[in-house]
N, C-alpha and C positions, 0 to 999 in steps of 0.2 A: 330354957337355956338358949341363950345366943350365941351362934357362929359364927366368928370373927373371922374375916377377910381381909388383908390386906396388898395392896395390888400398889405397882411402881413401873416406870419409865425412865430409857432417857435417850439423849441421842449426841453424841460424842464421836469424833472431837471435836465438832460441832454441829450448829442446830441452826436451822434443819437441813437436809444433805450429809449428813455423818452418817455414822451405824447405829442404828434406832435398836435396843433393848426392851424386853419388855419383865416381868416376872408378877408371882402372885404366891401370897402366904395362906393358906386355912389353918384356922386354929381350933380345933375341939378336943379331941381327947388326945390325939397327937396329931403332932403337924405336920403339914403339906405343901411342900412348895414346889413350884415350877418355875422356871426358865426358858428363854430362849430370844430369837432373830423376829422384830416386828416387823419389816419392811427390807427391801432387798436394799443393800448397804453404799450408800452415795448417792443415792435415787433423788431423784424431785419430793417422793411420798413420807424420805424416811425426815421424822420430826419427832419431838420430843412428846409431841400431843398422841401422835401415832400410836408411839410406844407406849404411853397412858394407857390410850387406851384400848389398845392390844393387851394388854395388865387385867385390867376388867373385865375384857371379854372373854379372854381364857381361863379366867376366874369363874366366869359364870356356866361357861363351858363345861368345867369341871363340876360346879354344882347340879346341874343337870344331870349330867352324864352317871351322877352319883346318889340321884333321888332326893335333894335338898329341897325341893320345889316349895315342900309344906312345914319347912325346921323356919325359926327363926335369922334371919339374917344381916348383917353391918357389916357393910363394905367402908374400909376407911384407905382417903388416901391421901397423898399429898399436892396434888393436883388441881387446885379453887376449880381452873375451867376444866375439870372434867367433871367432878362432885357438883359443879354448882350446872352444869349442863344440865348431867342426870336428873336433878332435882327440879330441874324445870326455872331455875333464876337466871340462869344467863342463857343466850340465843346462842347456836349454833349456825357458825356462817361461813367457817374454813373449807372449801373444798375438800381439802383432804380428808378430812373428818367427818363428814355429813354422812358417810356409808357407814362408818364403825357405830355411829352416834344411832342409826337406828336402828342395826343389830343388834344395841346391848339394850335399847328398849324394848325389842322385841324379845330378849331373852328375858328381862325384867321383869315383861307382863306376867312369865309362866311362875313367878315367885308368888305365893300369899303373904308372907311378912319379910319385908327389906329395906334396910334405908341404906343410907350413906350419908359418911359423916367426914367432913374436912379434917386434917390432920397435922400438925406440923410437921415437917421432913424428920426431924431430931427423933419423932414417935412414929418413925415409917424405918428404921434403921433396917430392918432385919430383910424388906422387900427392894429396898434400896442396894443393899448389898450385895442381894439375888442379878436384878438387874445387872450390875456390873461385874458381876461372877459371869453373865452372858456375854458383854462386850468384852471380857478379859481373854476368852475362851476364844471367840470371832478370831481379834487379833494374834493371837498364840499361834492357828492353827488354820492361819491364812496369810503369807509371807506377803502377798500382795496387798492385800490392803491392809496389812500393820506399814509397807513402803509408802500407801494413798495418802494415809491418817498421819505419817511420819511428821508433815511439814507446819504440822496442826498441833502438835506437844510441847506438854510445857519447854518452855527456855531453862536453861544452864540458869540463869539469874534466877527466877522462879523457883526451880528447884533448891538453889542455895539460899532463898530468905525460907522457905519452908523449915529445910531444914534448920536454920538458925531460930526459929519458931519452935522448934521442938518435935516437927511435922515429918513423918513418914510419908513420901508421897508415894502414892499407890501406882502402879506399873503405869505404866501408859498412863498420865494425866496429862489432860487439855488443858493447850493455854486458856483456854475458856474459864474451864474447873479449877486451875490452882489460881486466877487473876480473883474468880468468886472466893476461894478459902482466904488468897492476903486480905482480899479486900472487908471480908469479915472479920476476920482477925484484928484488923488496924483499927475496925471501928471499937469493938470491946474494952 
Protein backbone atom coordinates (compact mmCIF):
# COMPACT_ATOMS: atom_id res chain seq x y z
CA UNK A 1 0.00 0.00 0.00
CA UNK A 2 1.13 3.44 -0.80
CA UNK A 3 0.87 6.70 1.21
CA UNK A 4 -0.32 9.47 -0.48
CA UNK A 5 1.05 12.94 0.56
CA UNK A 6 0.04 15.96 -0.65
CA UNK A 7 1.65 19.15 0.28
CA UNK A 8 0.90 22.98 -1.02
CA UNK A 9 2.02 26.67 -0.75
CA UNK A 10 1.42 30.11 -1.41
CA UNK A 11 2.15 33.51 -0.80
CA UNK A 12 -0.49 36.33 -0.93
CA UNK A 13 -1.36 39.06 -1.72
CA UNK A 14 1.58 38.81 -3.29
CA UNK A 15 4.80 37.05 -4.12
CA UNK A 16 7.23 37.04 -2.67
CA UNK A 17 6.98 39.47 0.38
CA UNK A 18 3.13 38.61 1.25
CA UNK A 19 2.08 35.89 3.88
CA UNK A 20 3.67 32.84 2.75
CA UNK A 21 1.26 29.60 3.78
CA UNK A 22 2.18 26.57 3.81
CA UNK A 23 -0.15 23.06 4.39
CA UNK A 24 0.14 19.16 3.79
CA UNK A 25 -2.59 16.18 3.35
CA UNK A 26 -1.66 12.39 4.38
CA UNK A 27 -3.85 9.87 3.04
CA UNK A 28 -4.12 6.30 4.47
CA UNK A 29 -6.74 4.99 6.34
CA UNK A 30 -7.80 8.46 7.47
CA UNK A 31 -6.56 11.63 6.69
CA UNK A 32 -4.27 14.13 8.03
CA UNK A 33 -3.69 17.46 7.52
CA UNK A 34 -1.89 20.36 8.70
CA UNK A 35 -1.54 23.86 8.36
CA UNK A 36 -0.07 26.82 9.09
CA UNK A 37 2.71 30.35 8.84
CA UNK A 38 5.79 29.45 6.45
CA UNK A 39 7.86 32.51 7.03
CA UNK A 40 7.35 35.49 9.03
CA UNK A 41 4.69 37.58 6.92
CA UNK A 42 6.03 40.60 4.52
CA UNK A 43 9.62 39.43 5.04
CA UNK A 44 12.23 39.34 2.17
CA UNK A 45 12.07 35.20 2.85
CA UNK A 46 8.29 34.81 2.71
CA UNK A 47 7.72 33.41 -1.10
CA UNK A 48 5.62 31.27 -2.65
CA UNK A 49 8.56 28.63 -3.20
CA UNK A 50 9.12 29.03 0.79
CA UNK A 51 5.93 28.01 1.38
CA UNK A 52 6.11 24.83 -0.99
CA UNK A 53 8.33 23.91 0.54
CA UNK A 54 7.62 24.32 4.07
CA UNK A 55 4.50 21.96 2.63
CA UNK A 56 7.01 19.23 2.24
CA UNK A 57 9.06 19.51 4.93
CA UNK A 58 6.36 19.46 7.56
CA UNK A 59 5.08 16.63 5.51
CA UNK A 60 8.05 14.68 5.96
CA UNK A 61 8.25 15.80 9.55
CA UNK A 62 5.21 14.34 10.35
CA UNK A 63 6.32 11.15 8.60
CA UNK A 64 9.01 10.69 10.81
CA UNK A 65 7.84 11.64 13.61
CA UNK A 66 5.20 8.83 12.89
CA UNK A 67 7.47 5.71 11.87
CA UNK A 68 6.76 5.91 8.01
CA UNK A 69 10.41 5.72 7.35
CA UNK A 70 9.95 1.93 5.98
CA UNK A 71 5.79 2.32 4.42
CA UNK A 72 5.72 3.20 0.90
CA UNK A 73 5.60 6.67 -0.03
CA UNK A 74 4.29 9.62 -2.94
CA UNK A 75 4.50 12.92 -2.27
CA UNK A 76 2.53 14.86 -4.91
CA UNK A 77 2.43 18.28 -5.62
CA UNK A 78 1.75 21.13 -7.60
CA UNK A 79 4.98 22.85 -7.52
CA UNK A 80 7.36 21.56 -11.09
CA UNK A 81 10.31 23.62 -9.04
CA UNK A 82 10.04 21.90 -6.07
CA UNK A 83 9.11 18.25 -7.44
CA UNK A 84 11.34 18.56 -10.16
CA UNK A 85 14.34 20.04 -7.50
CA UNK A 86 13.55 16.90 -5.25
CA UNK A 87 14.04 14.74 -7.99
CA UNK A 88 17.37 15.95 -8.97
CA UNK A 89 16.09 17.70 -12.85
CA UNK A 90 16.29 21.08 -11.92
CA UNK A 91 19.18 22.89 -9.95
CA UNK A 92 18.68 24.75 -7.05
CA UNK A 93 19.95 28.38 -7.02
CA UNK A 94 17.40 30.60 -4.94
CA UNK A 95 18.95 31.75 -1.95
CA UNK A 96 16.05 31.56 -0.16
CA UNK A 97 15.58 28.05 -0.67
CA UNK A 98 18.91 26.31 -0.69
CA UNK A 99 18.55 25.66 3.26
CA UNK A 100 14.89 24.03 3.02
CA UNK A 101 16.04 22.28 -0.36
CA UNK A 102 18.68 20.35 1.87
CA UNK A 103 16.55 19.67 4.80
CA UNK A 104 14.06 17.83 2.89
CA UNK A 105 16.99 15.88 1.39
CA UNK A 106 18.19 15.19 4.34
CA UNK A 107 14.87 14.05 5.76
CA UNK A 108 14.43 12.03 2.40
CA UNK A 109 17.48 9.96 2.70
CA UNK A 110 15.90 8.39 6.12
CA UNK A 111 12.85 7.21 3.64
CA UNK A 112 13.40 3.46 1.90
CA UNK A 113 10.53 3.93 -0.63
CA UNK A 114 9.50 7.61 -1.87
CA UNK A 115 9.01 9.50 -4.82
CA UNK A 116 7.38 12.36 -5.98
CA UNK A 117 5.26 13.05 -8.61
CA UNK A 118 4.19 16.46 -10.24
CA UNK A 119 0.58 17.32 -10.16
CA UNK A 120 -1.85 19.63 -11.72
CA UNK A 121 -3.15 22.33 -9.15
CA UNK A 122 -6.99 21.17 -10.24
CA UNK A 123 -5.52 17.57 -8.45
CA UNK A 124 -4.01 19.35 -5.39
CA UNK A 125 -7.46 20.97 -4.39
CA UNK A 126 -7.79 19.61 -1.00
CA UNK A 127 -3.91 20.99 0.13
CA UNK A 128 -4.46 23.96 -1.59
CA UNK A 129 -7.41 24.82 0.27
CA UNK A 130 -5.60 23.90 3.61
CA UNK A 131 -3.02 26.46 2.50
CA UNK A 132 -5.36 29.22 2.41
CA UNK A 133 -7.57 28.05 5.42
CA UNK A 134 -3.76 29.35 6.82
CA UNK A 135 -3.70 32.60 5.19
CA UNK A 136 -7.50 33.18 5.90
CA UNK A 137 -6.97 32.55 9.63
CA UNK A 138 -3.36 35.05 9.63
CA UNK A 139 -5.64 37.80 8.33
CA UNK A 140 -8.83 37.23 10.46
CA UNK A 141 -6.87 37.32 13.50
CA UNK A 142 -4.24 39.92 12.90
CA UNK A 143 -5.93 43.55 12.13
CA UNK A 144 -2.56 44.67 11.21
CA UNK A 145 -1.56 43.00 8.59
CA UNK A 146 -5.20 42.27 7.04
CA UNK A 147 -4.50 46.81 7.04
CA UNK A 148 -0.70 45.71 5.15
CA UNK A 149 -2.22 43.21 2.75
CA UNK A 150 -5.42 45.65 2.36
CA UNK A 151 -3.87 47.74 -0.71
CA UNK A 152 -2.90 44.47 -2.44
CA UNK A 153 -6.90 42.99 -2.86
CA UNK A 154 -8.64 42.44 -5.38
CA UNK A 155 -10.47 45.75 -7.00
CA UNK A 156 -14.23 46.63 -6.83
CA UNK A 157 -13.89 45.90 -10.93
CA UNK A 158 -12.45 42.39 -10.26
CA UNK A 159 -14.68 41.53 -7.95
CA UNK A 160 -17.64 42.54 -10.01
CA UNK A 161 -16.42 40.54 -13.38
CA UNK A 162 -16.08 37.58 -11.02
CA UNK A 163 -19.09 37.76 -9.89
CA UNK A 164 -20.77 38.35 -13.43
CA UNK A 165 -18.64 34.93 -14.20
CA UNK A 166 -20.57 33.17 -11.71
CA UNK A 167 -17.45 33.43 -9.31
CA UNK A 168 -17.63 33.63 -5.54
CA UNK A 169 -14.62 35.39 -4.64
CA UNK A 170 -13.05 33.93 -1.73
CA UNK A 171 -12.53 36.55 1.31
CA UNK A 172 -9.49 38.21 0.97
CA UNK A 173 -8.54 37.65 -2.83
CA UNK A 174 -5.37 39.24 -4.50
CA UNK A 175 -5.31 41.38 -7.11
CA UNK A 176 -2.77 38.91 -8.19
CA UNK A 177 -5.28 35.81 -7.72
CA UNK A 178 -8.43 37.14 -9.16
CA UNK A 179 -6.27 38.93 -12.44
CA UNK A 180 -5.05 34.73 -12.69
CA UNK A 181 -8.90 33.39 -12.28
CA UNK A 182 -10.14 36.37 -15.26
CA UNK A 183 -7.43 35.62 -17.00
CA UNK A 184 -8.11 31.97 -17.18
CA UNK A 185 -11.51 32.28 -17.38
CA UNK A 186 -11.20 34.48 -20.65
CA UNK A 187 -9.06 32.13 -22.08
CA UNK A 188 -11.49 28.91 -21.93
Amino acid sequence: MTIKVYFDGLCQPFNPGGIACYAFIIKENEQIGQYGLAEEPFSINASNNVAEYTGVLKALEWLIKNNYENKNILVRGDSKLVIFQLKGRYKVKAERIINLYKQSIDLICKFNNIGFEWIPREKNKEADALSYKAYLEILDNNPTFRKMASKDMATEKQLEILNKLGIQPQKYLSKMEAHRMISKLAIS
